[in-house]
C-alpha positions as CSV (number, residue, x, y, z in Angstrom):
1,X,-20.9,6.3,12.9
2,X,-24.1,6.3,10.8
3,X,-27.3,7.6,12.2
4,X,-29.5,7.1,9.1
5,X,-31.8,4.0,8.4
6,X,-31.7,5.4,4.8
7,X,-30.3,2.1,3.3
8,X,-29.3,4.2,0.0
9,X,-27.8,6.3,2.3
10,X,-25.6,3.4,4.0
11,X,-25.0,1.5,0.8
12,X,-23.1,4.9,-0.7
13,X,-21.0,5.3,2.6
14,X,-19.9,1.5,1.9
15,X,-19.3,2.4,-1.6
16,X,-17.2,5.4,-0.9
17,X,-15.5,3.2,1.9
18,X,-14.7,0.2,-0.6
19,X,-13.1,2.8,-3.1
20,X,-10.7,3.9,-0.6
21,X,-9.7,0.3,0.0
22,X,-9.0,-0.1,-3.5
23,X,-7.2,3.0,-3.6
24,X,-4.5,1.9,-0.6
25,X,-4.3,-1.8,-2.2
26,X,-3.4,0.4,-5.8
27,X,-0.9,2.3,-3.6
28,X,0.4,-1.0,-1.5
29,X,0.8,-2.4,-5.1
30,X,2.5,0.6,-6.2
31,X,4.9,0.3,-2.8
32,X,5.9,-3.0,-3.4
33,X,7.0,-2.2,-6.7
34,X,9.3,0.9,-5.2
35,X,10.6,-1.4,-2.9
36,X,11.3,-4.2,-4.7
37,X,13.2,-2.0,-7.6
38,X,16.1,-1.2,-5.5
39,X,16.8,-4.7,-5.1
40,X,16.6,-5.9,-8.4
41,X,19.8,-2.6,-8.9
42,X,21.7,-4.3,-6.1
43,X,20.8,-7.8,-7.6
44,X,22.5,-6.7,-11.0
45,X,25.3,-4.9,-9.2
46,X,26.3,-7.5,-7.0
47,X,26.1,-10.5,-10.7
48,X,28.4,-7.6,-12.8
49,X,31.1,-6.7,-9.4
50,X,33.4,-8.9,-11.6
51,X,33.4,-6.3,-14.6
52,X,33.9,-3.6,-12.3
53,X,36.3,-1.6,-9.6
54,X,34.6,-0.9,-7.1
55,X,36.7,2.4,-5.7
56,X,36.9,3.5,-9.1
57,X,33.5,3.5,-9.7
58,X,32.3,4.8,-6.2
59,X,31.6,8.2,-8.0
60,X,28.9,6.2,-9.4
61,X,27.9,3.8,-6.7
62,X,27.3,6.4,-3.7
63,X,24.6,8.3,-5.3
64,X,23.0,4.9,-6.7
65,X,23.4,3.8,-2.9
66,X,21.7,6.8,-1.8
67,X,19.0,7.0,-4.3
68,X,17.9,3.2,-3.7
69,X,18.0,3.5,0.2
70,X,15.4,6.1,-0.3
71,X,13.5,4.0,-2.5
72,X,13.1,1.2,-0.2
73,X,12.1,3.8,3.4
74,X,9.3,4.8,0.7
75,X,8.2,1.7,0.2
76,X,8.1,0.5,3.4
77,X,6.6,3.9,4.1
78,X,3.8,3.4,2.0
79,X,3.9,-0.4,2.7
80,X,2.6,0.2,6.1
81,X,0.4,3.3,5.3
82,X,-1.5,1.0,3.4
83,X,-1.6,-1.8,5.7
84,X,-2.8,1.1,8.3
85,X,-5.2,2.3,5.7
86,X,-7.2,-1.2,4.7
87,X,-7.6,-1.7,8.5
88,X,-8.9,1.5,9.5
89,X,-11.9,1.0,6.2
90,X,-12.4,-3.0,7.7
91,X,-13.1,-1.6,11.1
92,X,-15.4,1.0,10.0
93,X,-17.8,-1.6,7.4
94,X,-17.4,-3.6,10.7
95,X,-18.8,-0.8,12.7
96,X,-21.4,-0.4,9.7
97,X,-22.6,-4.2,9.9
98,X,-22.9,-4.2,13.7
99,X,-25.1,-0.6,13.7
100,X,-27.2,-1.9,10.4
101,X,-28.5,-5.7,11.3
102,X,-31.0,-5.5,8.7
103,X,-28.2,-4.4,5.5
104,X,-25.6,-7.5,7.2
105,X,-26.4,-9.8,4.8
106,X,-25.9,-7.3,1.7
107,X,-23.1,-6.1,2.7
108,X,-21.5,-9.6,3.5
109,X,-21.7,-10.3,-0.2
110,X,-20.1,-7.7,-1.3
C-alpha cells in the first residue's frame, strides 16, 4: 500500500484515512436519523388513528406511506455504506501498522 519510509509521509496518509472515517460515522449518524424519522411519523399515526378515518384520509396517508418507505431504504442504504466504509479505512491503517513496525506504536495511540 505504502512504499515510503517517509514517516511524515505515512502519518498524512493515516490522517487523510482517519478523516474519511469520521466522514462515514457523520453520515451513519446522519442515516440513523433518516431512518429513525419515519418511525417516529408512523409512531404518531398509529397514537392519533382514533381521531381519524382512515379511507377518508388515504389521500393523505399513501403519499406519507410512500415518502417514509423511502426514507427508511435510504437509511438503511447509507446505514450499511457506512458500515462498509469504516471497515474498508480499519483494514487499510491495519495494512499500514503491519508494513510500518517502527510507526505501530504511534499510530496505536491514536
Amino acid at each position: 500500500m505504502i512504499k515510503t519510509n517517509n514517516n511524515s509521509e505515512i502519518i498524512n496518509v493515516i490522517n487523510l484515512l482517519l478523516a474519511e472515517k469520521r466522514t462515514s460515522l457523520a453520515i451513519l449518524r446522519t442515516a440513523i436519523a433518516v431512518f429513525t424519522l419515519p418511525l417516529s411519523v408512523f409512531t404518531v399515526l398509529v397514537a392519533t388513528s382514533k381521531f381519524y378515518e382512515f379511507y377518508s384520509s388515504l389521500h393523505f396517508l399513501i403519499p406519507l406511506l410512500i415518502i417514509c418507505s423511502i426514507l427508511i431504504f435510504l437509511g438503511i442504504y447509507l446505514i450499511f455504506r457506512s458500515f462498509r466504509k469504516i471497515k474498508e479505512i480499519d483494514y487499510k491503517i491495519h495494512e499500514i501498522k503491519k508494513q510500518q513496525k517502527t510507526m505501530k506504536d504511534l499510530i496505536d495511540s491514536c
